[in-house]
C-alpha positions as CSV (number, residue, x, y, z in Angstrom):
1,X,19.1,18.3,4.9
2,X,21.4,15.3,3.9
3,X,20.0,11.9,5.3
4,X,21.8,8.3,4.6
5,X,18.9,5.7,4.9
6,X,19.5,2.6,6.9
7,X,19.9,-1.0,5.4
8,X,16.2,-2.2,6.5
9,X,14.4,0.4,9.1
10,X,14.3,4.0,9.4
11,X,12.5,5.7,11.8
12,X,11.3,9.2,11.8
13,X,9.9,10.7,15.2
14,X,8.6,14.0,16.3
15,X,6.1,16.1,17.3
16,X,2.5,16.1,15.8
17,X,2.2,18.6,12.2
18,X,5.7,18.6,11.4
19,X,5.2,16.7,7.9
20,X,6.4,12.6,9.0
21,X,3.2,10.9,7.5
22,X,3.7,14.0,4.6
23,X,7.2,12.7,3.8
24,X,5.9,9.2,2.9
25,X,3.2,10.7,0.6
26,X,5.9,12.4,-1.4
27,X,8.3,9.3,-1.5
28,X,5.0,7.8,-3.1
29,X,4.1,10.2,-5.7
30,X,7.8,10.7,-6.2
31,X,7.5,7.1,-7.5
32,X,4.1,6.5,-8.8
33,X,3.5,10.4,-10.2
34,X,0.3,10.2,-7.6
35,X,-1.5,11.2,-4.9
36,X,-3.5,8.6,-3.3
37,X,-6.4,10.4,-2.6
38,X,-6.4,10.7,-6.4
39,X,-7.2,7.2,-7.0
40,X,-9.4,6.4,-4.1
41,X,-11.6,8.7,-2.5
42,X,-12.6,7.0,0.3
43,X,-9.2,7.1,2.1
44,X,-9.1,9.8,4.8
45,X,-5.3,10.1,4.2
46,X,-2.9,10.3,1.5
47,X,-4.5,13.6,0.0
48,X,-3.1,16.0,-2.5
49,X,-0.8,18.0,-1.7
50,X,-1.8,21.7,-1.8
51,X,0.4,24.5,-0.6
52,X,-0.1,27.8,0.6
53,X,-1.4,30.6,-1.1
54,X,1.7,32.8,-0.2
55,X,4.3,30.2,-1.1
56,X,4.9,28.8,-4.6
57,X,5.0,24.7,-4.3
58,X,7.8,22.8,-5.9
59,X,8.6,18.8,-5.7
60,X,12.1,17.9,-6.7
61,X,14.2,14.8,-6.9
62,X,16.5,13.0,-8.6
63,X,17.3,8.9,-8.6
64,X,20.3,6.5,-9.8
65,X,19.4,4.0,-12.4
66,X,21.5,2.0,-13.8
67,X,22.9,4.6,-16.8
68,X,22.4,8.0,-15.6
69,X,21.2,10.1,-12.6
70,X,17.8,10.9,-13.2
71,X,16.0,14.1,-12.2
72,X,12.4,15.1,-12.0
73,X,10.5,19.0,-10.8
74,X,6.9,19.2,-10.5
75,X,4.9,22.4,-10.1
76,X,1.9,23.0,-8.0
77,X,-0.6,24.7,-10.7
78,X,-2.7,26.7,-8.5
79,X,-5.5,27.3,-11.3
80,X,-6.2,23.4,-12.2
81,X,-5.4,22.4,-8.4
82,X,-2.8,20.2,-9.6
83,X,0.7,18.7,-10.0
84,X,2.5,19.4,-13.8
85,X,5.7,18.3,-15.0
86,X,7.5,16.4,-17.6
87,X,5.6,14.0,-19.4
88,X,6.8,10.1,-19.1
89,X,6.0,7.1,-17.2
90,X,7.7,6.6,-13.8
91,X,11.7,5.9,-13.6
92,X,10.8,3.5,-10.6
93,X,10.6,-0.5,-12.5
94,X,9.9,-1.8,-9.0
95,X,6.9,-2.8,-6.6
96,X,6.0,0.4,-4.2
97,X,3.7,-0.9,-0.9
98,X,2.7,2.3,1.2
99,X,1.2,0.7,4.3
100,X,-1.0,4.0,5.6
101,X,-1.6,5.1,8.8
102,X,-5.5,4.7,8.7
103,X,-4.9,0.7,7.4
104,X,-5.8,1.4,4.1
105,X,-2.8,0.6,1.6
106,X,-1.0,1.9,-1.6
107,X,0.2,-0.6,-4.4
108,X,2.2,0.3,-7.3
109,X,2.6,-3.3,-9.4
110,X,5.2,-2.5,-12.9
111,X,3.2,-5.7,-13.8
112,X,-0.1,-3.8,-13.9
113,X,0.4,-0.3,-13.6
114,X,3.6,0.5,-15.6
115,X,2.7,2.5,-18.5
116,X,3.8,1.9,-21.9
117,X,5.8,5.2,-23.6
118,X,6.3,4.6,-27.9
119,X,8.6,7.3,-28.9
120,X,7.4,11.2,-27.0
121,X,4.0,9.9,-26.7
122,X,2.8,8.2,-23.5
123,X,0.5,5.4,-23.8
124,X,-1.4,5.7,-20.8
125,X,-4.2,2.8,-20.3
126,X,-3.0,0.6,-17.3
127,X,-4.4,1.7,-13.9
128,X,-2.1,4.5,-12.2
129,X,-1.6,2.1,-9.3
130,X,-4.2,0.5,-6.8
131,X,-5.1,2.0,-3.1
132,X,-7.0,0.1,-0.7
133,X,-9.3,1.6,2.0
134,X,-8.8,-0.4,5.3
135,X,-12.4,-2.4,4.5
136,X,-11.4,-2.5,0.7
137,X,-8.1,-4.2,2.1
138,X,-10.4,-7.1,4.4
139,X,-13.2,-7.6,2.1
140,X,-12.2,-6.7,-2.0
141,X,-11.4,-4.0,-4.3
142,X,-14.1,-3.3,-6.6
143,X,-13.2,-1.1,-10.0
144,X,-15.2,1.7,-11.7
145,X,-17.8,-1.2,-13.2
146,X,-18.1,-3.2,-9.9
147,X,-16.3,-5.9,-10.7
148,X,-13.9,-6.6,-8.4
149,X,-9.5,-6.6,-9.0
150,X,-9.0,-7.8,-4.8
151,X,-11.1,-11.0,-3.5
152,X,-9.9,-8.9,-0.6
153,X,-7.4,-10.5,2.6
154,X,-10.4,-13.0,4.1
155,X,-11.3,-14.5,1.0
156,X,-8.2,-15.2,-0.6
157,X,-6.7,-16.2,2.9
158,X,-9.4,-18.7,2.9
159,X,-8.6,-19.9,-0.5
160,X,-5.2,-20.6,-0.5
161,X,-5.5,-22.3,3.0
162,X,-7.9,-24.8,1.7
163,X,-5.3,-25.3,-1.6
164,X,-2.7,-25.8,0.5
165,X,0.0,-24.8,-1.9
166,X,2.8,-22.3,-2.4
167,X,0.6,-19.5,-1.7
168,X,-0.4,-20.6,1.6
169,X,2.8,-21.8,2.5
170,X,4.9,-18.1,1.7
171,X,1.9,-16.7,3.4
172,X,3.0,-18.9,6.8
173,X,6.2,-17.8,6.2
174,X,5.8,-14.3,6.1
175,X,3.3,-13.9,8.8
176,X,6.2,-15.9,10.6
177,X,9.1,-13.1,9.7
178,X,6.5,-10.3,11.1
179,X,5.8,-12.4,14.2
180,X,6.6,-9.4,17.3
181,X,8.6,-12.1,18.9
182,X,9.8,-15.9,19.3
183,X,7.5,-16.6,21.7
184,X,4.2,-14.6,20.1
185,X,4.7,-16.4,16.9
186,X,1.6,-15.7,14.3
187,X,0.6,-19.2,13.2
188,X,-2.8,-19.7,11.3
189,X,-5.4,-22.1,13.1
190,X,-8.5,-23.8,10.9
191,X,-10.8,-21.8,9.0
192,X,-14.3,-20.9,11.1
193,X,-17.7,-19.1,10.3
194,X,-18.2,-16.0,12.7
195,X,-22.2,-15.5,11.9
196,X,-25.1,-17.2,10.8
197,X,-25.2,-13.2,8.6
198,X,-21.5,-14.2,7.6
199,X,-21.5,-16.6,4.8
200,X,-17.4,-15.9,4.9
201,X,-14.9,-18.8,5.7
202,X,-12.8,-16.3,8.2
203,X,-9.1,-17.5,8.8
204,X,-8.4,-17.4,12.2
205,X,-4.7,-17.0,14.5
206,X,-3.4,-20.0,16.7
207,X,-3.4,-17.9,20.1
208,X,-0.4,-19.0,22.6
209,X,-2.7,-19.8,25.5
210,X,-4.5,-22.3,23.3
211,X,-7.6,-21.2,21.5
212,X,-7.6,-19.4,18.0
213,X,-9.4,-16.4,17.1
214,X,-10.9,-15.2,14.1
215,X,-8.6,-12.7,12.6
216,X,-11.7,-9.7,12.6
217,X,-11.4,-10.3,16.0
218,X,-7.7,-10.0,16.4
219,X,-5.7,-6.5,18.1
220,X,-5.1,-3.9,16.2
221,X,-1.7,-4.5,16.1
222,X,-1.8,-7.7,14.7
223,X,-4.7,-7.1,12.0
224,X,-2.1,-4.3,10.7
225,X,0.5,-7.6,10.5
226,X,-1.9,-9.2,8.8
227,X,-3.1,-7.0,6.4
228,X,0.8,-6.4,5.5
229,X,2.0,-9.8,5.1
230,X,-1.1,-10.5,2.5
């Protein structure tokens, strides 16, 4: 199969097992060299990919850069239960977001996670990438020692709205571009406590028939807007 992307929004419909939610997984390893899964196990998606005993797996793919055409083939080693090829960082210099279908989320930052590679030998001591849970992606990331690398979306909301700077400002703009329409516009009201067991300032949403409403207690639809524009 052939397929020409469009400029901004692709969809891809069908019925359910046919491999839509699998085809984002591979655009994600294809650019980060990883699985998810691997890097977080509490997300129930995103898993390694592990094919059938009577078929042999094989991942290939090739991408313009700037000089050359470069191509990449990965082999599915059915002893170790993993994914070998070539060694070498990643050909992709750019930010990867893979927004999940369970709310957790994927980041790939070349500021943080872009290996070094001196000569043949990989230098390999920056974090493979960073995935979020969905409550990782509310309350904060924690790393293999506890401390955390994510205040998490209430926390920092809460901090840059009291700062009132640039942050808080591209924030309103952003949560203004994802807005569903002109006239359900996602404006942030003032910051509220939710519990007397909630020490949390929680952000709230300026609701068009007057009141604003904590952002935990927002629709699903509009916590997944949320969650994407921080």
């Amino acid at each position: 199969m052939e397929l020409e992307f469009g400029s901004r929004l692709n969809l891809l419909t069908g019925d359910n097992g046919l491999g839509k939610s699998f085809l984002l997984d591979i655009a994600w390893w294809a650019l980060t060299r990883k699985w998810p899964a691997e890097l977080n196990n509490r997300l129930s998606s995103g898993l390694i990919a592990r094919p059938h005993n009577a078929k042999e797996g094989q991942i290939q793919f090739s991408l313009d850069s700037k000089t050359k055409v470069l191509n990449y083939s990965s082999a599915f080693n059915r002893k170790s239960q993993a994914w070998t090829g070539k060694a070498g960082r990643p050909p992709n210099p750019g930010l990867v977001l893979y927004a999940q279908v369970d709310g957790g989320f994927s980041v790939w930052d070349p500021a943080r996670n872009y290996w070094l590679k001196k000569g043949n030998i990989d230098v390999q001591d920056r974090p493979p990438a960073y995935v979020f849970s969905p409550l990782e992606v509310w309350d904060e990331l924690l790393d293999e020692k506890k401390k955390p690398l994510c205040n998490g979306l209430i926390r920092d909301w809460a901090g840059w709205q009291k700062e009132k700077g640039k942050t808080f400002k591209r924030l309103c703009s952003v949560l203004n571009a994802l807005s569903p329409s002109d006239s359900e516009k996602i404006k942030p009201g003032e910051l509220t406590r939710i519990s007397l067991d909630d020490a949390r300032d929680i952000p709230t949403l300026k609701m068009k028939y007057g009141l604003s409403v904590p952002v935990l207690h927002a629709s699903a639809g509009m916590r997944r807007i949320i969650a994407l524009a921080c």
